[in-house]
Structure formats: C-alpha cells, structure tokens
BATORLO-654863 format. One record per residue: y, x, z of N, C-alpha, C in turn; residue in three letters. Coordinates in steps of 0.2 Angstrom, whole numbers, plus 5000, padded with zeros to 4 digits. Atoms other than C-alpha are relative to their C-alpha. Layout:
BEGIN
YXZYXZYXZala ...
***
This chain:
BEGIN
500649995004516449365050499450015005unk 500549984995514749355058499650054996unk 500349945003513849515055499250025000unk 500850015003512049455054500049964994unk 500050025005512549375039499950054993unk 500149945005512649545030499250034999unk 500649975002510749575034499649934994unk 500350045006510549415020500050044994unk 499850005007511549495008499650074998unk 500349945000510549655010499549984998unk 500750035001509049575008499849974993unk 499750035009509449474992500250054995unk 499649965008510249604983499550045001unk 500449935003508649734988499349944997unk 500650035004507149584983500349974995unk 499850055008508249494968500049935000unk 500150065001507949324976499949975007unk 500150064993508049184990499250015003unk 500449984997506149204992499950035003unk 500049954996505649364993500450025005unk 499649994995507149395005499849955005unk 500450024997506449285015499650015003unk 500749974996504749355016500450055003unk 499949934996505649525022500449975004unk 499749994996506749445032499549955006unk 500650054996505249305040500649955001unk 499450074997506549145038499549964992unk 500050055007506349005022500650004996unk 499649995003507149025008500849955000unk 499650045000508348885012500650025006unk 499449954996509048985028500450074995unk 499849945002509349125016500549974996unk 499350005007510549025002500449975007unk 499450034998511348925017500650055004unk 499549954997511949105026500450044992unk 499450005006512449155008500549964999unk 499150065002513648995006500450025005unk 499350014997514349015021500350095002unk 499649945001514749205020500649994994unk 499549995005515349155002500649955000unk 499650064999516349005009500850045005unk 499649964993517149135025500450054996unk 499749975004517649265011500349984995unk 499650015005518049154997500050034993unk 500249975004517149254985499250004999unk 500850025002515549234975499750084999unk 500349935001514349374979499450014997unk 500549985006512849344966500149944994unk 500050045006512549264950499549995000unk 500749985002510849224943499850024994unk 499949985005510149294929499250004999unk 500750025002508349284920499750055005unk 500549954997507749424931500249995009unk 499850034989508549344949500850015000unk 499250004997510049364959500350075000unk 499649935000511149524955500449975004unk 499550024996512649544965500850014994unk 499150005001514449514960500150075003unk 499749974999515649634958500350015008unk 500249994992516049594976499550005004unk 500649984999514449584979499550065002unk 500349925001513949764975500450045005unk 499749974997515449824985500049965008unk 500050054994514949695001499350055002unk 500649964999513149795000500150065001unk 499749914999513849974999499949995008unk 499850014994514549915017499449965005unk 500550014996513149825024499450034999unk 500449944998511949965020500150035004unk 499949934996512850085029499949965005unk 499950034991513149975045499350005000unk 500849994998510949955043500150055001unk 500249935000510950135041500150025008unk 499549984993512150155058499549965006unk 500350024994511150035068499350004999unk 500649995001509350095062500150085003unk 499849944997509950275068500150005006unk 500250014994510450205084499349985005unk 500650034998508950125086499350055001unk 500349955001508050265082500050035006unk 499749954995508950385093499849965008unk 500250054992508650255110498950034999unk 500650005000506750245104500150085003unk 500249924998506750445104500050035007unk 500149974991507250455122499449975005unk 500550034996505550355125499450075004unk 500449944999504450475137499349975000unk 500750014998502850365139499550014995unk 500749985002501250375133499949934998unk 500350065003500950175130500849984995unk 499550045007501950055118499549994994unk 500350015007501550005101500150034995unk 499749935006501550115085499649954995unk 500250055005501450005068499950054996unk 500149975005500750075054499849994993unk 500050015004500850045038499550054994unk 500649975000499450075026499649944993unk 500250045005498650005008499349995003unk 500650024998497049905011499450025001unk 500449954999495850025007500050055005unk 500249954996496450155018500049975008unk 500150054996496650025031499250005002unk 500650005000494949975030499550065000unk 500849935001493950145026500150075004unk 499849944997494950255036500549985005unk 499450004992496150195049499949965003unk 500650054995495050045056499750045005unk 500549984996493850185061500250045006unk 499849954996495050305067500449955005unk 499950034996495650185076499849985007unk 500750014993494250135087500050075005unk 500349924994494050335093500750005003unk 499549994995495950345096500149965004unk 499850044992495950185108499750055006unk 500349964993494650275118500350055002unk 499449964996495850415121500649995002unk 499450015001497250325120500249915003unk 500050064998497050145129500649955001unk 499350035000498750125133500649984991unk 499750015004499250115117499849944993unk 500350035003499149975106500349994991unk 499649985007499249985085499949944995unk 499850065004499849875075499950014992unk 500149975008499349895054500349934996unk 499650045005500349805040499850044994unk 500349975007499349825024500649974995unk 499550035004500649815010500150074995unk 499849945006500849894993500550064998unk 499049974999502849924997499750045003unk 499849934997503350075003500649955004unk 499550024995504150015020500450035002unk 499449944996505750085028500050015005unk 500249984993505250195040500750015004unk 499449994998507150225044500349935003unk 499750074999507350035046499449975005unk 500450024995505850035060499549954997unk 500850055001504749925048499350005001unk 500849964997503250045053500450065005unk 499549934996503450195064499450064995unk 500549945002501950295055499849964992unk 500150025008501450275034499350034999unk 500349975006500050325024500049964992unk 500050035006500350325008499850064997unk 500549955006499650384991500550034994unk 499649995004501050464983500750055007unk 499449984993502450594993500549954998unk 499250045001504150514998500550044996unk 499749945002505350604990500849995003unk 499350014996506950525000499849985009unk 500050024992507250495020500050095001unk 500349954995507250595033499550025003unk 500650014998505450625034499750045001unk 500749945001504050725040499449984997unk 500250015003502950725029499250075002unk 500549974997501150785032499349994993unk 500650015005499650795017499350035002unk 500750014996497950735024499350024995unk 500650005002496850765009500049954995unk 499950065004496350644994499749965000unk 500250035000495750504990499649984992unk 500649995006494150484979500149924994unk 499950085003494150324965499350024997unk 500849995004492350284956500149954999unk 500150085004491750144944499549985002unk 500750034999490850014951499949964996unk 500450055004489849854946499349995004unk 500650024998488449754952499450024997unk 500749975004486749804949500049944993unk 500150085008486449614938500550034996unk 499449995005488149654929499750064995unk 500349965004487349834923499449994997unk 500750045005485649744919500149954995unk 499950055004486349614908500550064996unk 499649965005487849734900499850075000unk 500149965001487149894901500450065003unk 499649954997487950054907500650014994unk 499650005004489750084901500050064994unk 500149965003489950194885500750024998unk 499549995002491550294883500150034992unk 499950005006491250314867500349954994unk 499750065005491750144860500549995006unk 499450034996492950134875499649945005unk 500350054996491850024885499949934997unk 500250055004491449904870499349975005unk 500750075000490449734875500150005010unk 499749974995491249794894500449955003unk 499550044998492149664904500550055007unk 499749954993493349754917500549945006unk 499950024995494149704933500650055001unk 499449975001496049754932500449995003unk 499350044997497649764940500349984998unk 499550045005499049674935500250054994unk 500049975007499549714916500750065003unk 499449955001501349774922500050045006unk 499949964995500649874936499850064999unk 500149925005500850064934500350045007unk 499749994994501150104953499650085003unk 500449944998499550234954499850054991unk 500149975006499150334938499149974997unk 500250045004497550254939499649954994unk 499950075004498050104930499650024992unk 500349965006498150224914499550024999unk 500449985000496750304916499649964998unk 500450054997495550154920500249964990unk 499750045008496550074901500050034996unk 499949985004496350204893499250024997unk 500649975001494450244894499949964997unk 500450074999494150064895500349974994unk 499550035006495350024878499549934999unk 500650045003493649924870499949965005unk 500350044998493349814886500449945000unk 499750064999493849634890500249995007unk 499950034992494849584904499949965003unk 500250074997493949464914500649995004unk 499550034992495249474931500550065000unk 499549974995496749544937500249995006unk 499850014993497149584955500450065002unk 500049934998498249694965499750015007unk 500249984993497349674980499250014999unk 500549965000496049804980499249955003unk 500450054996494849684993499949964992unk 500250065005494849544977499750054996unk 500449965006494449674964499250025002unk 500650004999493049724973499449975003unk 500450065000492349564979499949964992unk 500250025007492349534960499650024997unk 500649965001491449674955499549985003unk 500650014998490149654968499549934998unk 500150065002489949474962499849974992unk 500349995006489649534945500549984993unk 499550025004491249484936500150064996unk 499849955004491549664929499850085002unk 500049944995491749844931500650015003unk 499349984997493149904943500150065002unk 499849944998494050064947500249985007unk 499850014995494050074966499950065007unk 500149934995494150184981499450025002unk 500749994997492450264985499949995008unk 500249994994492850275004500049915003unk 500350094998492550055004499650014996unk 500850035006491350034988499750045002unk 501049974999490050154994500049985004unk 500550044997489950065006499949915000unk 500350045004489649914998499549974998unk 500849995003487849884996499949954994unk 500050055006488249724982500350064993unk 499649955006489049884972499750084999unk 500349945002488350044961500550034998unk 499549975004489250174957499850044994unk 500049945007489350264940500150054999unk 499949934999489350444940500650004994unk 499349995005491050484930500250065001unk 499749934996491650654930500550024999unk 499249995002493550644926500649945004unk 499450064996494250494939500550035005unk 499549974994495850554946500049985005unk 499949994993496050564964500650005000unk 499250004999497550514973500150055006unk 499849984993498450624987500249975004unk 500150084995498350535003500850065005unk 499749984998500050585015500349965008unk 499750044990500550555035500650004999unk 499250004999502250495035500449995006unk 499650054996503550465049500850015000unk 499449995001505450475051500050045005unk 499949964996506050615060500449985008unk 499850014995506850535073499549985006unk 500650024994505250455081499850055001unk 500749975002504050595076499950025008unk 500049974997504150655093500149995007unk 499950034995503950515104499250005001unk 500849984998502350535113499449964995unk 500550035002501450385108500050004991unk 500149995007501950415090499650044999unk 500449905002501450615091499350005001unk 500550015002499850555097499649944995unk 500550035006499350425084500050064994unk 500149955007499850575069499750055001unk 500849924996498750715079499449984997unk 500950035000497350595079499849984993unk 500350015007497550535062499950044994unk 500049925001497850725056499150035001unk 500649974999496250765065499449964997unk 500750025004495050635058500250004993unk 499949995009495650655040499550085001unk 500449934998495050855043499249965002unk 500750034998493450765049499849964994unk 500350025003493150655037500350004991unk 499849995008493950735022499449974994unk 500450035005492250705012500049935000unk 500050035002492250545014500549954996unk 499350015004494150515010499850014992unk 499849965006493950624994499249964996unk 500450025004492250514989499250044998unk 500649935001491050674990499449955003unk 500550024993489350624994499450085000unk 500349984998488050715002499450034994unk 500750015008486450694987500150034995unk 499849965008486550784970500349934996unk 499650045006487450694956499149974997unk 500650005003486150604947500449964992unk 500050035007486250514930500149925000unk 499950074999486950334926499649975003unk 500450054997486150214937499649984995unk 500650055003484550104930500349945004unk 499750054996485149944933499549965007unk 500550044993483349904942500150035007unk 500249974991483550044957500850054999unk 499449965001485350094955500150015007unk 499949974994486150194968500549985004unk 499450044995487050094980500350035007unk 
***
C-alpha cells in the first residue's frame, strides 16, 4: 500500500469533496479521484459514495479514516517533537489569522517585531478555517472564538470591537438607520445567509429584520469595500473601518464584541522563534487593547449628519 495515499482519503472524508480536498491538499481535483481509484483498486473496496451533500465514506471508508487519522496524528507529533528541539532564533512562524485581524492588527505588529526580530521571517494565511495547529498548517492562530479541543495553549488578548458603517452619500440619500422599524427603507451588506460562525450574523438580522439585502460576502475586505462604495450598511470591525476615511460610523450602543485569543500547540510553544512571535503579539495587544476593542479617544456623539459625518 503506498501510504501517502491515506493523506487523500483524510482529506476527502474531512472537506466532503474532490475539490475542496484539493485546495487543502494544493493538488487538482483530478489527482485526488485518481489516488482514490487506485487505493480503491489496491484494496478492492469502495471507500465513498456520493450523496447530495458530497462524498461520505463507506463503511470501509469510515474504518480506513479511523486509521489514517491516527498515523497523521503519529507523524504530526513527531514532527512536532523534532521542531521542538529547535534552539535558534531565525526560521519561519506561520500564522494564521481572519482578514481584519490581519490587516488591523498583526500587519502592524508585525513591522515592530521585524525590527527586533530580523532573523525571523512570518508568514500570514488569512482563512475563516480554524487551521490544524497539531498538523503544523500554522504554528501561531488568532482567532475569535476559544478552541475547546487540542493540545493548546491558549492565551486571551482582549476584544474585538464591531460598528455600523456606510458611506456618507449612502446616509444622505437613506437617512440614518431607525431600529425602530428594523432598519426599514435600509439596504444592508451581509454575510452569507447560512453563515452563523460569529454571533454577529444574529445580531446584525435581527436589528436589521426591516432591511434589504443588497450583498453577501464572507470576506470582510468586500463587505467593506461595499459599504464604503455606498451599496449599504455593514457590520464590521472597527479596528479597519475607522480607518477608512470613505466610511462613517453610527454610534450603536449594543454591538457585541468578540473575544480575540493567541493560540499555539503545546509542542511548539516553546521554541524560541515561536515564543518570541507570542510575547510580542501578547505585548502589542496590551498596547493597543483600545484600538482592538473599537474605543475611541473623542466623546460619543449623536448619529452622524450625512454632510460632516464622523469619519
């Protein structure tokens, strides 16, 4: 049996499909069915079906992934454990990271940790997934939500502010939103229907029952090139839309905040150039808690006037 044929069936059975498995493995869907056939040609047994929702696994199938999890497990462990005996200071440390915190907070820190940290160079994978830190596809996470499985050390930086933008023209023409009819006469700028990954989503559909849905995106970046552009209102992270000068914010005084958290796997944690990206990312969060959390400096003032709204 060749036994990189097992990292298909893993793959397959955890995205539902020839594509996706693909993209996670970086091959063409076409290399994906043909190392299936010929696993299922070598064993003589059919290891998925299709079904309106993708590829599930066959009864051997299910029992084929048991065993090709575990051997990932076994050589992400060893892989781990070698890394851990790393003593230098340079190397690479990936970090994975949703688009907004990317851009509004880990770009910056970035810049300051090269200058103490020159030998080391970071690599960022913006992706909604929650990556497998145990499987080396990052070595460091932020995300907006604790882990509750893995081996992890877990570190909580502080939150993450949301507020309602819109282009000034957009509030001059529709006027400031009214929760009182639900945001009637109110186009909004939404994520997809069946996404319900932040709470949010709810929040945002629930104020806003009374508007129209001009757009859905899950990529934060589009949503708020839309907004700014005048397509609607959108829920977005303050620490990118205030600084947006095509975007006003709405004073709102009930927009949940997310908890923002440093993730790593305990095996790395503790390799130098790791421990210095989580110190440094630890220590500009503490630095720049207000602007993570959306505080600003100025008093609160009163809805915008669409002619000298507060940008």
């Amino acid at each position: 049996m060749d036994w990189d044929n097992l990292r298909f069936v893993l793959a397959v059975a955890d995205a539902g499909g020839l594509t996706a498995a693909g993209r996670t493995l970086r091959v063409d869907p076409a290399t994906v069915s043909r190392r299936l056939d010929a696993l299922e040609h070598e064993l003589r047994a059919k290891l998925f079906h299709r079904t309106r929702q993708g590829l599930e696994p066959t009864s051997a199938g299910a029992r084929l992934v048991v065993h090709a999890r575990r051997m990932a497990e076994e050589v992400a462990a060893v892989e781990l454990g070698l890394s851990a005996e790393d003593k230098g200071i340079g190397g690479t440390v990936a970090i994975t990271a949703t688009e907004p915190i990317a851009e509004g907070f880990l770009a910056p820190a970035i810049a300051t940790f090269r200058s103490r940290h020159p030998g080391i160079a970071i690599e960022v994978v913006t992706d909604i997934r929650f990556l497998d830190l145990a499987r080396r596809e990052a070595d460091v996470a932020l995300r907006l939500a604790r882990p509750r499985q893995g081996d992890l050390r877990i570190r909580r930086l502080g939150t993450v502010g949301y507020g309602l933008y819109a282009a000034a023209d957009y509030l001059a023409r529709q006027g400031a939103p009214d929760p009182a009819t639900g945001f009637a006469g109110q186009r909004l700028v939404d994520w997809p229907a069946d996404y319900a990954v932040i709470p949010q989503t709810d929040w945002l559909r629930s104020v806003a029952a009374g508007a129209e849905t001009a757009m859905r995106s899950n990529s934060a970046t589009a949503r708020r090139a839309a907004a700014a552009a005048g397509v609607g209102l959108a829920l977005l992270p303050c620490l990118t839309a205030d600084g947006d000068p095509a975007l006003v914010r709405i004073p709102w005084p009930d927009v949940p905040p997310l908890e923002l958290f440093l993730v790593t796997h305990r095996d790395v944690a503790g390799i130098p150039r790791v421990r210095a990206v989580l110190d440094h990312l630890a220590e500009e969060a503490r630095r720049l808690a207000g602007h993570l959390a959306g505080v600003r400096s100025g008093p609160a003032g009163a809805p915008p006037h669409p002619a000298g709204g507060d940008r």
